[in-house]
Each structure stands twice: as C-alpha cells, then as structure tokens.
N, C-alpha and C positions, 0 to 999 in steps of 0.2 A: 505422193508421199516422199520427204525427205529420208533416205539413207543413210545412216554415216557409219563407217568404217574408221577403225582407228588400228594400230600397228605398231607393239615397241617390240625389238630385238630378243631383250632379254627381262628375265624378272627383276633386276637389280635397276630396270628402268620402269620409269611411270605411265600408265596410261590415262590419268587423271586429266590432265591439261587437254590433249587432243579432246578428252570424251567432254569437257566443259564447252571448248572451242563448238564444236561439233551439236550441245544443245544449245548453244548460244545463238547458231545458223539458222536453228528451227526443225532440227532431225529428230524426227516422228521415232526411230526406230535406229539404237545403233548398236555394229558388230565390232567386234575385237580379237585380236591375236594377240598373244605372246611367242615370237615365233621370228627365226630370224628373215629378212626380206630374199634372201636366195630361194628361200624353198617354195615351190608352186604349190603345195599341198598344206594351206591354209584352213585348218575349219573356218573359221568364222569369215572367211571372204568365200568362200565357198557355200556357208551359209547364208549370207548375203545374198549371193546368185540364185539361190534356188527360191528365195523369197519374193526380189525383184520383181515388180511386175510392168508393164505395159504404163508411161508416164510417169516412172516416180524417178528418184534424181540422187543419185551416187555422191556423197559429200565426202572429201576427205581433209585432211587440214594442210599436208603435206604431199606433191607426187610423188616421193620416195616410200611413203606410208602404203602407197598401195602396191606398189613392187618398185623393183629394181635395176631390173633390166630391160631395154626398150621389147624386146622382143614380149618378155610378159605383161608392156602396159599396152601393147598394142594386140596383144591375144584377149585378155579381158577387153577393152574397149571397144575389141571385135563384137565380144558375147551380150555387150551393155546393147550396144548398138542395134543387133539381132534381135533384141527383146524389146527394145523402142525406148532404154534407159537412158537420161541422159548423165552427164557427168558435171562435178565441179571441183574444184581444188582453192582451197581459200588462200596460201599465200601467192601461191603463181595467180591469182584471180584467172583462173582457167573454167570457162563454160561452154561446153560441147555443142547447147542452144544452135548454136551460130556456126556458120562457116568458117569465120576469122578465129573463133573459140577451137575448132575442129583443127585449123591448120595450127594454130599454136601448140596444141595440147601436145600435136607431133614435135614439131619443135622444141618444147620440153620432154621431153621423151627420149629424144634422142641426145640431149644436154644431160639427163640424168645419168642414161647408160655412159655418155663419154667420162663424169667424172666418176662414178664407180671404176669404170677402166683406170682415170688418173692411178687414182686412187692404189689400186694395186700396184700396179707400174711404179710406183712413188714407194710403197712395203717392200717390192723384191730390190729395186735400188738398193735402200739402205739397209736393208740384210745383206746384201752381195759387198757392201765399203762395212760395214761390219766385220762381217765373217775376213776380207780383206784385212782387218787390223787387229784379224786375232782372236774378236768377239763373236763369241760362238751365242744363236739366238737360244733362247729357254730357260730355265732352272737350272744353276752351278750344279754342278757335282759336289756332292757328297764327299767329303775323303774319307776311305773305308776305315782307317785309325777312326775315324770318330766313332762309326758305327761299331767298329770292334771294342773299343773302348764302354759304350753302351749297350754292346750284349753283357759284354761282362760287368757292369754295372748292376743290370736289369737279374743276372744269373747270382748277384750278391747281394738280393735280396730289395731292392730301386726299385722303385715307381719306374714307369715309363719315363714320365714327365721329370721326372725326378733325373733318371738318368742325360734326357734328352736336353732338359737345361743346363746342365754339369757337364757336359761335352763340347752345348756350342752349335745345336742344331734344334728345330720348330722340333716338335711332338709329333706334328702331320708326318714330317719328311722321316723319323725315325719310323713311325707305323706304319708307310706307307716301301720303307725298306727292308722294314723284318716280315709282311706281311710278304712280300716278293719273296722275299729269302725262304719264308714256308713253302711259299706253291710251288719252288724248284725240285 
C-alpha cells in the first residue's frame, strides 16, 4: 500500500497540491498536518506510523514535508525501516528500495538540515545590520499621544474604530492597547 503524507506550516498555506501530487502517485491512503516542520509531535505522521504496515511505502512530494531537521528524518526512517516501510520523495526522486536510494536519501537529509541552518544563520544576520542601523525588528511603537488622544475620543462618546481611524492607528493595535491598559 502506498502512503502519503503531506505537510503545510500554516493554514494560510494549502495542502491541495501535495494531496493531488500524492493521489496522482497512486496513495491508497493519505495523512496530513497543519503544523509547523519544527515540532516532532505531528498527528497525522504519527498517524501514519501507527498505520504503516510491513511493505507499504511512505510517499511524500517534498523531503522537507516530512521533517526538517536531519536528525528527525533520520529518526523516522529509523522507525520506517523497523517496520519493513520503505520510503519515497517525489521531487528529490528519492527511493529507499535500493541501497543507492538508502545512501542518497542521507545525503538529502543532511542537505536539508544544512540549509534550514543557512537559513537561520541568514535571519540572525540581518537582524544584527538591522538592529545596527537603527531598525529595531517587530511592530513600531505606538506613540502614547495617539492612544491618549483615542481614549479621549472613545471617553467622548467614539467608536473605537472611529476613534482609531481619527488618530492614525489599525483598530487591532488600538484594542489590543487599551485591552493591555485594562489588565494592569
């Protein structure tokens, strides 16, 4: 039996494409997450595992779909392994089958975890010549004249909204500052 596994980050991203890709392959049977690739504690690849059985064959469309860091693709492929599951990755054309399939899969594995490291390496950079020239990461600040200005708006009888447009500042960052101001 084919397996497939599919994997997006977040719900603002789609799991349609992978789960086409993936019955396009021929997977009898496929799982999903919404769920970012950091965390090991997956239902549905967890579900997956406990399905798995002796000859069926793990599909994923991506090897970053199924994790992220070498050390988690080589823990799972440990447990595939153990269970007699083989594996496949459709654009790395990665298949376990084989010895040459076995030694590659490491090879990408270890290429995956090094550009997740770039990766980072590459965020604290330009946050560090950022913050260097001044630029502080996040959400500006507020100027408290605004929000004061929009209590007293709000205290004169304003919308929120109403106030928060007339100031100069989102709605969210207004409620989201008097809301703070209550729980003090």
């Amino acid at each position: 039996m084919i397996l497939g596994y599919a994997r997006v980050s977040t719900s603002k991203q789609e799991l349609e494409s992978q789960i086409q890709r993936l019955k396009d392959t021929g997977a009898d049977k496929i799982f999903s997450d919404v769920i970012s690739g950091k965390r090991f504690d997956r239902p549905g690849l967890s579900e997956m595992m406990s399905f798995a059985r002796e000859g069926d064959t793990l599909c994923v469309v991506r090897l970053d779909r199924l994790g992220r860091s070498m050390k988690e693709l080589l823990e799972i492929m440990d447990r595939l392994k153990a269970r007699q599951v083989e594996f496949r990755s459709l654009e790395e054309q990665l298949d376990t089958t084989t010895a040459a399939g076995f030694l590659i899969f490491h090879v990408f594995a270890a290429l995956t975890d090094f550009e997740r490291r770039l990766i980072a390496e590459r965020t604290r950079d330009g946050l560090a010549v950022a913050m260097a020239k001044g630029h502080m990461p996040g959400r500006p600040k507020i100027e408290t004249t605004k929000i004061t200005q929009a209590q007293l708006l709000i205290a004169g009888g304003s919308s929120k909204a109403s106030a928060a447009r007339t100031v100069g500042i989102s709605l969210s960052s207004l409620s989201r500052h008097l809301k703070s101001v209550a729980s003090e």
